[in-house]
N, C-alpha and C positions, 0 to 999 in steps of 0.2 A: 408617353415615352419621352424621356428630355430630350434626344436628338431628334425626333419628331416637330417635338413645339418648337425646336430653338431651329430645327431647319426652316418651318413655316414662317419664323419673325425673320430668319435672315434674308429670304426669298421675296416675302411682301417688301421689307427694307430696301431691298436692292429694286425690284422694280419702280417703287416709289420712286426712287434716284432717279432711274433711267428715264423716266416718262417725264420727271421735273423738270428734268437737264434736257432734254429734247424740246419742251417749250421753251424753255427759258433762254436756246439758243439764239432762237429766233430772234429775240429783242436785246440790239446792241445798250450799252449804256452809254444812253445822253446825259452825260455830264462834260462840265470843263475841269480841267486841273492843271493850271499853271500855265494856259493856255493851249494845251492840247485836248482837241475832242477827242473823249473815251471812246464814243461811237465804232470812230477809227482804228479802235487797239481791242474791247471787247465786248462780248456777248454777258447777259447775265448766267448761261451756263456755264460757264468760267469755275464758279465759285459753287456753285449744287455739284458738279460731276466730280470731283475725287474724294467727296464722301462712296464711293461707290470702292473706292481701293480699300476703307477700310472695313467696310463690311465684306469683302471678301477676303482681305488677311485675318480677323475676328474668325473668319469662319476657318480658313483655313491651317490657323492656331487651334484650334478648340477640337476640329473633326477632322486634318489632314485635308489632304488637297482634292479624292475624291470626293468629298462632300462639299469642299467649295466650287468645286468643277460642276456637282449638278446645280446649286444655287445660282453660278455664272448663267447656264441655260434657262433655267426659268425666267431669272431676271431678262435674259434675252429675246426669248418667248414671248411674252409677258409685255414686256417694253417695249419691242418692235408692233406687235399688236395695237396697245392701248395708244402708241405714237402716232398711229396712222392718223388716229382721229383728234389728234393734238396740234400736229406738224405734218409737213407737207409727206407722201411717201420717200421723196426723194433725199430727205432728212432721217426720214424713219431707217431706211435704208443703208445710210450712210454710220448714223449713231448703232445698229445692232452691227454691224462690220464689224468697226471701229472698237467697239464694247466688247466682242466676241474675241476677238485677236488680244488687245490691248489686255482685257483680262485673265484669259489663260498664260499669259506672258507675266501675268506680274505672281501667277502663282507658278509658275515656272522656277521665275528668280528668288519667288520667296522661301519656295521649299530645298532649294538648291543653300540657302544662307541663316536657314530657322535656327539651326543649332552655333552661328557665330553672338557675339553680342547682339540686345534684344530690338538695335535701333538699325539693325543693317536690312534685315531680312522687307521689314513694312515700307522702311524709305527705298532701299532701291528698287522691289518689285513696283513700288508704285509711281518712282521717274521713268525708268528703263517700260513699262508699263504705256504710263501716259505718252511718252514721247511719240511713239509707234500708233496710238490711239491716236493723238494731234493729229499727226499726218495721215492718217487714214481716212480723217472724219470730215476734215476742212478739204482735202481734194474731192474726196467724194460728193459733201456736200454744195462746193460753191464752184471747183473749177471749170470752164466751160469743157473743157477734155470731158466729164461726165453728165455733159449736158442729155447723153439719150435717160438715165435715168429722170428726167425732170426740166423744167424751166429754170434756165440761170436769175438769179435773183440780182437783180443791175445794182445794188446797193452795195453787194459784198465784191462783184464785180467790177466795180466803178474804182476808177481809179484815187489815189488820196497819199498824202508824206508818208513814206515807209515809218513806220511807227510813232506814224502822228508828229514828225519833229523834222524827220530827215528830207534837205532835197530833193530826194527822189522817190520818186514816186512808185508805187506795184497796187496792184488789185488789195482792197480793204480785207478781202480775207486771210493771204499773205499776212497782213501786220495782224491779227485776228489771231490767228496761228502762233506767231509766236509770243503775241501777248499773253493767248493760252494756257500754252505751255509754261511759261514764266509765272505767268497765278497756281498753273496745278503745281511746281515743284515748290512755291512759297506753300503753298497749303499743305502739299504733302510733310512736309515740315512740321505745319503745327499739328498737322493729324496723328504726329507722334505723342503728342499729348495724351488727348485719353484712350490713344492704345494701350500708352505706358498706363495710364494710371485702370485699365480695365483687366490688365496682363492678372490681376491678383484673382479679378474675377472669373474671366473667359479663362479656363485653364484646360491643356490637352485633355481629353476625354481620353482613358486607359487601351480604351478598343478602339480607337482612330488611329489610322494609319499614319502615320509620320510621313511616309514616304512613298510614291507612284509612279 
């Protein structure tokens, strides 16, 4: 049955993300650029995690929003699971919050805006989305306020120049945060790309529901 196979590629996709972006957070990028440590500004999860908004607007173009809704929970399931043994719980934890909120939110706004122009509906559920994500993920994750889930990680901790440049100084995850964020709405951008150009392919399925 196509909604069948095409829910099982959208579900294995999306956990792949999750469990990606959950290691991948862990490791900041050691690089310099222009004299600022990347280290200080971000994670390589940065750049794996908002592929994650467009597997679930694809889906929720194609199957309406309960069908992206159950693929959000698998991937959740699934991701928090296989996380454990990737990343620390206390990550694990943090990334299924974060992913659970973040993504019902973005198909919230997506299906609220599917019928305006084709580039409204994917870009804002997936800022308005992520932002809410960020902030869920990086408190959780690194502030010592949620130090009972977990061990504070002194690195993200440790103090360092608010965005790697500015005098003053906040905890590395702070600048983390909004470096973040600033990568996922630059990506959310390009991932309008081959939304747009998949829009011919992924098309409304006749019997999915538009609207929830």
């Amino acid at each position: 049955m196509p909604m069948t196979r095409h829910f099982l590629i959208y579900s294995l996709l999306m956990t792949a993300i999750v469990v990606a972006s959950n290691f991948l957070v862990q490791h900041p990028l050691h690089m310099m650029l222009g004299g600022i440590n990347l280290a200080d500004l971000l994670t390589y999860g940065a750049f794996s995690y908002p592929i994650a908004f467009l597997i679930t607007d694809l889906t929720n173009r194609q199957f309406g929003p309960k069908i992206a809704r159950r693929v959000v929970f698998v991937g959740f399931v699934a991701g928090v699971l296989l996380s454990i043994l990737l990343a620390s719980p206390r990550i694990a934890a943090a990334s299924g919050t974060a992913f659970l909120v973040g993504q019902l939110l973005d198909i919230s706004v997506f299906n609220r805006l599917r019928r305006e122009s084709w580039w409204k509906a994917p870009l804002m559920g997936s800022l308005i989305g992520s932002a809410l994500d960020t902030v869920i993920f990086f408190s959780m994750s690194f502030a010592p306020l949620f130090g009972f889930l977990g061990a504070n990680d002194d690195f993200a901790i440790g103090s360092a120049p608010l965005f790697g440049v500015l005098a003053m100084e906040a905890p590395r995850w702070i600048s983390w945060a909004a470096a973040d964020f600033s990568v996922k709405m630059l990506i959310g951008i390009v991932m309008l790309v081959p939304y747009g150009a998949l829009m011919t392919v992924v098309r409304p399925m006749p019997q999915a529901p538009q609207s929830l």
